[in-house]
N, C-alpha and C positions, 0 to 999 in steps of 0.2 A: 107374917111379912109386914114390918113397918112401912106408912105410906111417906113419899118426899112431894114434895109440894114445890113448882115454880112458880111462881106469880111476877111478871114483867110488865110495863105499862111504856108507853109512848107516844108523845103524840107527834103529830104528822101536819105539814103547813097545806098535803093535799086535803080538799072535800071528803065526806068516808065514800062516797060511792067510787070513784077511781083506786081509793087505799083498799075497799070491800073487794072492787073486782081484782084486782091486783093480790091480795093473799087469798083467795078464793081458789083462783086459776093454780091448780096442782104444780103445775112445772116449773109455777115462780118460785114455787117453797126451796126449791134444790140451791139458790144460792142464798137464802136463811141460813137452814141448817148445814151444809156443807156434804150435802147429799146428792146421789145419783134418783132421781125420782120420774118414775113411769105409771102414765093414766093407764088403769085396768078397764074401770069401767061408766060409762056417765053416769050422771042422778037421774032422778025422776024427778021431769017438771023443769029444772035445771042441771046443765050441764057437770056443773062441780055440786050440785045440791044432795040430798040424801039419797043413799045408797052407792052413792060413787067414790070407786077403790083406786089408792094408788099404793103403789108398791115404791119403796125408799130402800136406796143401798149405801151405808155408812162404810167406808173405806171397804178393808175384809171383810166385815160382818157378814151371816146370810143378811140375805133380803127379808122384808115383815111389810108385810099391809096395812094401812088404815083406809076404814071406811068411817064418811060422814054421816051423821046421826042425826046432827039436828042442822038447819040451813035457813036463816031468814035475811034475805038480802040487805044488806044495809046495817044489819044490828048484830047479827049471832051467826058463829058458825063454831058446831062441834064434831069432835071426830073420836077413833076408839083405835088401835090397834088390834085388830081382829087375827090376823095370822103370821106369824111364824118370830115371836119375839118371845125371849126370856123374860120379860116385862109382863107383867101382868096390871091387873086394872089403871093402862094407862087411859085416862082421858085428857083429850088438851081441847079448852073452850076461848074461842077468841067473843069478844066484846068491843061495840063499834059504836063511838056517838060525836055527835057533834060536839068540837068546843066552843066555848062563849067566843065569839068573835072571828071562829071559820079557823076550818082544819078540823082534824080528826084524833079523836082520842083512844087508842087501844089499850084494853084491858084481857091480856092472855093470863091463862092460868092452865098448868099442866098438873095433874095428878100422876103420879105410876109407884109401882114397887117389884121388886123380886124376889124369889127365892134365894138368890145371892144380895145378899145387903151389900156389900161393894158397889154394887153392878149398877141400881138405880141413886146411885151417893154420885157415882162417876159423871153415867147421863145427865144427873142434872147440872150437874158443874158446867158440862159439856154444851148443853143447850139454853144454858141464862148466860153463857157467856156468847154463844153462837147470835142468840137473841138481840142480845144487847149490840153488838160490833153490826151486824145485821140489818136489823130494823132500820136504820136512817137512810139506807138506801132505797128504799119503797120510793120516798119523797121524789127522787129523779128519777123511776122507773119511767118505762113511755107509760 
């Protein structure tokens, strides 16, 4: 299985702690990606922090989980799809820092593959475009 690679970058006129909690919080992600998305389970320590599952439903698709892996407020947040996706080693890591002179800089980057090589060609198309049209709306989130 060859792997495809997203990598999207943004930055944001919010501070990262508001754009932190704001892609953190599970429920926001459903108007990113274009997805129906339900909290499974909280973190340890924090709410959206490690070990906490949500469940994402892309149109017909079945449903699939991701659970988060790694979680440092302010800077990193990683996650895996753990269950019920054709996808296999997806990882998606977001990166969070200050820019020179205020605002926020995001650095995402998704890894994933399939045994259908279509399949992870499509999603990605599907989610650097989702990404992209997307991401600016954080900045007026409440």
């Amino acid at each position: 299985m060859r792997a495809h690679y997203i990598h999207v970058t943004h930055d944001f006129a919010k501070p990262v702690g508001p754009v932190f909690e704001h892609l953190a919080e599970h429920e926001n992600l459903g108007d990113l990606f274009g997805a129906s998305i339900s909290r499974l389970e909280d973190g340890r320590g924090h709410r959206n922090g490690v070990g906490s599952r949500r469940e994402l439903r892309v149109g017909p698709l079945p449903p699939f989980e991701e659970t988060i892996t790694e979680f440092e407020p302010n800077q990193r947040i990683e996650y895996r799809i753990t269950k019920g996706s054709p996808l296999r080693g997806h990882v998606g890591t977001m990166r969070f820092s200050e820019r020179p002179g205020g605002g926020t800089h995001l650095d995402y980057r998704i890894r994933l593959s399939s045994p259908f090589p279509a399949l992870a060609l499509i999603v990605k198309t599907a989610v650097t475009r989702s990404l992209d049209q997307n991401l600016p709306a954080v900045d007026s989130a409440p």
